[in-house]
SEFIDO-440470 format. One record per residue (C-alpha): x, y, z. Coordinates in steps of 0.001 Angstrom, whole numbers, plus 500000, padded with zeros to 6 digits. Layout:
residues N
XYZ...
//
This chain:
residues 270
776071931948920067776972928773918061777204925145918879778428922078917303776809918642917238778814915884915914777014912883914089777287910768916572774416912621918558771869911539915720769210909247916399769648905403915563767523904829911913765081907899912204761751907827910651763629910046908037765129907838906172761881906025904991759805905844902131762754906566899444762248903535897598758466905236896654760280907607894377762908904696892428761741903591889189763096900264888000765219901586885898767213903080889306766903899654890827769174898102887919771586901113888162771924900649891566772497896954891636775108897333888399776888900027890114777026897754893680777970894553892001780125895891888797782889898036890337785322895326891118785961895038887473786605898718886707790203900158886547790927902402889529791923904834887057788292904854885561786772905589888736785542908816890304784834909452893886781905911422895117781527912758898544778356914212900078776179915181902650774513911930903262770787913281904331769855916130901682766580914256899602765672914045896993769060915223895586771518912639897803770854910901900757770649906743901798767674904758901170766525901913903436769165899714902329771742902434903281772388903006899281773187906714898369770301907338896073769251910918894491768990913571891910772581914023891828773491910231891991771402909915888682772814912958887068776817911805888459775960908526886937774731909577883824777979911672883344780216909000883851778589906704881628779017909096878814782546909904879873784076906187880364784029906902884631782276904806887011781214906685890002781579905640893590779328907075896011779788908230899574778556909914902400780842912676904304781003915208907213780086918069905182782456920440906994785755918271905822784241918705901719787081920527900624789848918840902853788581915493901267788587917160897827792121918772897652793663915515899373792005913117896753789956911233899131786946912441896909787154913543893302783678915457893222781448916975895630777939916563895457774621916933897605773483920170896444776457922163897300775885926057896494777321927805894192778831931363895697782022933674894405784068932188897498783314928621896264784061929616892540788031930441893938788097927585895537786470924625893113786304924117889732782524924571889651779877923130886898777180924787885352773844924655887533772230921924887859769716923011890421767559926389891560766905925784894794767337927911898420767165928119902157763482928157904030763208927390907664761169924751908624759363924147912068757109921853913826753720921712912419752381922847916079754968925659916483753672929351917286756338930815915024754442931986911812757152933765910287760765934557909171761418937126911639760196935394914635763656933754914592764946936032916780765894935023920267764908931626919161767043927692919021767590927399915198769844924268913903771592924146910107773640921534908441777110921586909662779652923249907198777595925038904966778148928487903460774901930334905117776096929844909046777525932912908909774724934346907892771919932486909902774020934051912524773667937931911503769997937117910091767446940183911882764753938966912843761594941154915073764254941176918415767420940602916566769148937470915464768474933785916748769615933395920254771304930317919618772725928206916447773579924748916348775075922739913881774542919150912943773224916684910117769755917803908922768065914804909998769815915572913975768375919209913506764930917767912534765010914726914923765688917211917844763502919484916832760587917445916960761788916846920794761496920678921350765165921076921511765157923640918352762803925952917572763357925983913994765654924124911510767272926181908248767435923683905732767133923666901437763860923902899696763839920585898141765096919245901297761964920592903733759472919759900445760662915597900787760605915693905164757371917131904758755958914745902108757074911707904075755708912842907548753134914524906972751286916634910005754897916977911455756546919939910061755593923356908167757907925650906007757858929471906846756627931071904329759096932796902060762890931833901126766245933278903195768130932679900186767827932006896303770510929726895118771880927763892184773870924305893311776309922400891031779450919840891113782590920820892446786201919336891112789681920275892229790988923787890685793240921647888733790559919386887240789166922490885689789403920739881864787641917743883692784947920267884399784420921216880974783549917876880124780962917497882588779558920862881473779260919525878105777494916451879020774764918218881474774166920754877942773843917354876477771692916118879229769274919746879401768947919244875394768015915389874724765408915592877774767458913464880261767945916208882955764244916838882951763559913218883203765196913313886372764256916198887667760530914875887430761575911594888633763088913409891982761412916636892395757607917457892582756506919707889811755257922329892625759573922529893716
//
């Protein structure tokens, strides 16, 4: 059985969206300020709109100012600046991604968005940017131990994401979760902690920053559900748009700026 949770049901400023500004250098403080105060000068036509799950740290979620911040905020903005496009940054109900994409509401989608053979139909899709993959993730005081304990249990997942379907068929001990229920990660997590879910499936890199910044609160079963690559996705008509972002991240993997910020964002034990 599946149910929905719209984002209104989230909690008012969670605990969750703390400590960000710990892992900004300086140098992200200046981009963030030129970006906020230099768009009204820049030709619509120069600008590129990026939509996103707002709550998926390190890689793009709001800092306590409510600024998108993130992996793929540095790496969008890094692109642009070598291609002549300033890049607006927004947050967005994950389910409507491609709706927002194919009506031009957004011109990219971010936030760590897999990369699977239905997507690669559907998007224009860049080169990896990221190995990452789903773990579940529990309260640190939970009796479940491991992966196939899910069974019969209350597990909650990002609304709109490719692995529902899955989570759904997923065999555990007693057979698949009783119940699944869809929402923002920080509703599944915030509930969770209430003893509402048993268990929240969520990315790697995702569960490594909750954990970091509360710690004694939450602990990752061991072993991945999935292995995945994410990347960038553009309309299927911006596909020679594409290949110039795929030339600037080879740029960016070559001169040393894509592991910059990949040890900027990401632990070295992700």
């Amino acid at each position: 059985m599946m149910e929905e949770r719209s984002q209104t049901m989230l909690c008012k400023k969670s605990r969750f969206r703390v400590k960000s500004n710990s892992l900004l250098h300086k140098s992200v403080v200046v981009a963030l300020l030129i970006a906020v105060c230099g768009v009204g000068s820049v030709n619509a036509a120069q600008v590129m709109k990026v939509g996103g799950a707002r709550d998926v740290p390190p890689v793009y979620f709001k800092d306590a100012q409510s600024v998108l911040i993130g992996f793929d905020v540095d790496v969008l903005r890094e692109i642009g600046k070598r291609i002549g496009k300033n890049m607006e940054f927004q947050g967005i109900d994950w389910s409507e991604k491609s709706v927002l994409l194919n009506s031009g509401k957004i011109d990219i989608i971010a936030s760590a968005l897999n990369i699977t053979d239905e997507r690669k139909t559907s998007y224009s899709l860049t080169r990896p940017i990221i190995d990452n993959g789903y773990v579940a993730i529990v309260r640190a005081d939970s009796s479940i131990r491991e992966l196939d304990e899910l069974s019969a249990k209350t597990v909650c997942i990002l609304n709109g994401v490719y692995y529902i379907s899955e989570l759904m068929k997923f065999k555990g001990k007693s057979g698949p979760p009783a119940t699944v229920i869809t929402g923002t990660n920080e509703f599944c997590l915030t509930e969770m902690l209430k003893g509402k879910m048993d268990a929240t499936v969520i990315k790697l890199l995702a569960a490594n920053y909750y954990m970091k910044f509360n710690p004694g609160s939450f602990r990752v079963l061991p072993g991945k559900l999935t292995t995945d690559k994410t990347a960038f996705a553009l309309r299927k008509s911006d596909a020679a748009l594409r290949d110039q972002f795929d030339k600037v991240i080879a740029e960016m993997e070559s001169d040393g700026t894509m592991a910059e910020l990949r040890n900027r964002w990401f632990d070295q034990n992700e």
